[in-house]
Phi, psi and omega in degrees: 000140175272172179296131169337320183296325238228314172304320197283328166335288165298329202274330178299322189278316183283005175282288180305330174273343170273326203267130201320157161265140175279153181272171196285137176291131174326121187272154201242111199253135180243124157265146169234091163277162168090156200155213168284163102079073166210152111320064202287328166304317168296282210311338179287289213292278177352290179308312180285319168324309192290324190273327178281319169307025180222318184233118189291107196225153151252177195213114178244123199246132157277093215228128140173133192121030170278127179124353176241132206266320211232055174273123192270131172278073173015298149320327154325337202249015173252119167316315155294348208307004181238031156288170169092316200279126166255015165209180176229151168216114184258109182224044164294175185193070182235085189284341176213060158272101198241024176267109201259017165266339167308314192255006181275320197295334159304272202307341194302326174315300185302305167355300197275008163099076123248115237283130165283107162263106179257136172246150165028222189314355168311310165317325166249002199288163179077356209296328170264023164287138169280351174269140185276081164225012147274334193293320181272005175262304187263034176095331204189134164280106173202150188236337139237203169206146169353163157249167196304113178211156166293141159202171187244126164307121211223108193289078180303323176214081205284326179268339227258132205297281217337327183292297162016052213102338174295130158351143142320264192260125173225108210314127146280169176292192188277149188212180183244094169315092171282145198265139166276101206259310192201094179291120161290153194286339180270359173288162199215108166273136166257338185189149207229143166272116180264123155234221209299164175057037192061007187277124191271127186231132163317153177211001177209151184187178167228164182204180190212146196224063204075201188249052159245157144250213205204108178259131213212143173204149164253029153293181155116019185306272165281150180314352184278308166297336194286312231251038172270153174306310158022246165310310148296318163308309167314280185331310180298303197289310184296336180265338164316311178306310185283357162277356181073003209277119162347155167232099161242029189247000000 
């Protein structure tokens, strides 16, 4: 006979083990828009649209600086400003925010392990600050870029999940190829931009930030690339990847 103990056990395992599995809760995403020379109102519509149909994501979105390089984004000057959240998608464009306490206050989450997306100009924002630690959340250093033209996207690591389904060669529209200067060491480029003269610039990667990561691309000028099948799948698999989240598509 078992012992009392050993029943209530079991019958506590058969409760648990009868009761349905929940499906994973919907991730909860803060986008950060706005700055210079974009079309952050469509692109914000694009994005969000685009990622949640492919992936269960919510979305609480921050639009605000447009038309301006050197706007302090308002969520920011809050020390919490990333409770709540289990991602970030940084699609901003303030290149010349030069508050390096500000901009510590930004990166310290991803630091402490919280997950990241940088899109297109995210990549310059910040850029004439002396502390690297936007530099070093986003994997890589640039201070400009090509002018707007097609160029083909060239799929660098095809097993790696992000890659995954992405072109061999993929034509992007006209877009701004940033030229890259320095890939930090825990970064990982996934794809490469051929532009003027064949000269080749990382435009995708992965990073390790602390203990967040962080998925990142400088594609993303104009509306024909943000609101692409592409582009999105893409965009979808890297922020899944910095959430640790299956990857199926």
């Amino acid at each position: 006979m078992n012992p009392p103990g050993l029943r209530l056990l079991l019958v506590c395992l058969a409760l648990i083990c009868a009761r349905p599995l929940r499906a994973a809760e919907p991730l909860r995403a803060l986008l950060i828009a706005g700055g210079c020379c974009h079309d952050y109102t469509n692109q914000i519509h694009f994005l969000t649209n685009g990622i949640s149909a492919r992936a269960s994501v919510t979305w609480t979105v921050v639009h605000e600086g447009d038309g301006t390089r050197t706007h302090e984004v308002s969520i920011y000057h809050d020390p919490n400003w990333a409770r709540g959240f289990d991602v970030v998608v940084h699609d901003e464009c303030f290149g010349f925010v030069t508050n390096n306490a500000l901009i510590e206050t930004i990166t310290r989450p991803h630091f402490e392990g919280l997950p990241a997306v940088t899109l297109h100009c995210a990549t310059h924002s910040y850029r004439n600050a002396t502390t690297d630690e936007w530099r070093k959340l986003l994997g890589v250093s640039s201070f400009k870029h090509q002018k707007l033209q097609p160029f083909k996207v060239l799929n660098a690591k095809p097993d790696q999940p992000v890659m995954k389904g992405f072109p061999e060669h993929w034509p992007d529209f006209p877009d701004e190829l940033y030229e890259i200067v320095k890939v930090w060491p825990n970064c990982v480029p996934l794809a490469k931009g051929k532009g003027d003269g064949d000269t080749e610039f990382a435009c995708v990667w992965v990073n390790t930030y602390g203990k967040g990561r962080v998925f990142g691309t400088t594609l993303g000028h104009l509306n024909d690339t943000v609101k692409s099948d592409a582009y999105f799948d893409l965009v979808t698999r890297g922020l899944l990847w910095a959430c640790n989240r299956p990857i199926d598509r």
